[in-house]
N, C-alpha and C positions, 0 to 999 in steps of 0.2 A: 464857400470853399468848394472846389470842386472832386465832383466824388469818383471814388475809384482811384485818385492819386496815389493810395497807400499798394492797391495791385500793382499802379505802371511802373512802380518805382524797383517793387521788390523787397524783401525781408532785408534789411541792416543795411540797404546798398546807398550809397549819395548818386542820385543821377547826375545827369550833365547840365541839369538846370535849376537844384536844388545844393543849399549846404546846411548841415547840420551839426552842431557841438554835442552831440548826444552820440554820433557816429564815428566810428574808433577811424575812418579815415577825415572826417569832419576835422575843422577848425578846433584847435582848444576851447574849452569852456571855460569860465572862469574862477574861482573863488577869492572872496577876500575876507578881511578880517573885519567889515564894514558892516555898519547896522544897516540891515532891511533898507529903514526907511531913507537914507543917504543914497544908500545904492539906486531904490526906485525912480526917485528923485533927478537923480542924473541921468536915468536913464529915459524918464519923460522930458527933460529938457532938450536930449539930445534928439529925440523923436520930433517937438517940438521947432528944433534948428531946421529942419528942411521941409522947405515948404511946399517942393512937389510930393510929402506925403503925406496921409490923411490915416487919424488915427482913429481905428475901427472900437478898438476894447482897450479899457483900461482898469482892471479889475484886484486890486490891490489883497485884498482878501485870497484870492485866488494866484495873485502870484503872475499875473498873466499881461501881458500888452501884446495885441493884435497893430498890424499898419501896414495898409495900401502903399507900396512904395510905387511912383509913378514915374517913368523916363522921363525927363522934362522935353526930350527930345521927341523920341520913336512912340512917346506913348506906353511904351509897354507895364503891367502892371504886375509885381510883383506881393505877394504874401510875405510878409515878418513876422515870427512869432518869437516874443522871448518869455519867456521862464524865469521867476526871481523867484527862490526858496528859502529857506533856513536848513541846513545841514544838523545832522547829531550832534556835532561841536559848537553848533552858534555858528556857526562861517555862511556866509551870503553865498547861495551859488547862484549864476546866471549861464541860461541857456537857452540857445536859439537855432531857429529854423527860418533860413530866408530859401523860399522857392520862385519860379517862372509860374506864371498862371494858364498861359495858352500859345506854350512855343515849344520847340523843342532843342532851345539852343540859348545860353545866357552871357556865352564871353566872360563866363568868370563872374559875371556882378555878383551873384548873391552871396559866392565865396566873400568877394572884397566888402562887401555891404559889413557881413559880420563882423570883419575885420578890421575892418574903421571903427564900427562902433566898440568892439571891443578895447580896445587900442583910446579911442578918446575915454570912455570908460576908465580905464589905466589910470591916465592923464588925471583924469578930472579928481578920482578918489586920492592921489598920490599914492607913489612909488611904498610903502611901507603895507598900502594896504592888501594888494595882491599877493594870493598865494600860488604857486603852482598845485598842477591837479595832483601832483603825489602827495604833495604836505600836507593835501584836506582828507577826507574820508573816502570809503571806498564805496558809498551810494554811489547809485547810477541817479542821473538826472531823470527828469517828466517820463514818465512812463510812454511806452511806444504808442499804446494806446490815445495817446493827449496828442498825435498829431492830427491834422487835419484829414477830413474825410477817411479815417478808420475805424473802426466802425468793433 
């Protein structure tokens, strides 16, 4: 990972080449009312679907999936990181950080990255099992410190 990313970025801020569901202007995070392991599950398979990406960490104890998102075009390689937890209530939360690795400009993908996956996600679990972030609890997700190169 590369380091010093958590200076360039700034305290709470989403750059222009990162997005993050932990960040009050980041994508929605998500909760459901879904077991851990359903949720994981789907959310390896969906990693799994695209094969320009190569999946670094898969560490289920930990709650963690790392993945090399690769352009299939331009090359460019972007960082995914999501978050599968258990909340105080039993509710699955998922949350993620997709950033640019060595650019300074992303056109939106890793906004829309999360946003597909969460979105298939959705999908995949059905409609019943999504909560909105008011209905769950008032945790904050992965601690600031769980992002990459913070130190």
């Amino acid at each position: 990972m590369t380091e010093g990313w958590a200076e360039s970025t700034g305290a709470g801020e989403v750059s222009g080449t990162s997005a993050d569901t932990r960040r009050p202007d980041g994508p929605e995070p998500r909760l459901y009312q879904a077991p851990f392991a359903c949720v994981w599950d789907e959310l390896l398979r969906y990693v799994r679907r695209h094969p320009s990406w190569k999946l670094a960490l898969s560490d289920e104890d930990l709650g963690l999936i790392s993945v090399l998102c690769v352009n299939p075009v331009l090359r460019f390689v972007d960082d995914l990181t999501v978050w599968v937890a258990l909340d105080g209530n039993g509710l699955t939360r998922v949350d993620a950080l997709s950033r640019a690795r060595r650019r300074d400009f992303d056109l939106g993908a890793n906004r829309r990255r999360i946003r597909r996956m969460l979105l298939w996600l959705d999908r995949a679990l059905g409609p019943a099992a999504r909560l909105s972030e008011s209905a769950g609890t008032s945790e904050p997700g992965p601690p600031s410190e769980a992002l990459p190169g913070a130190s």
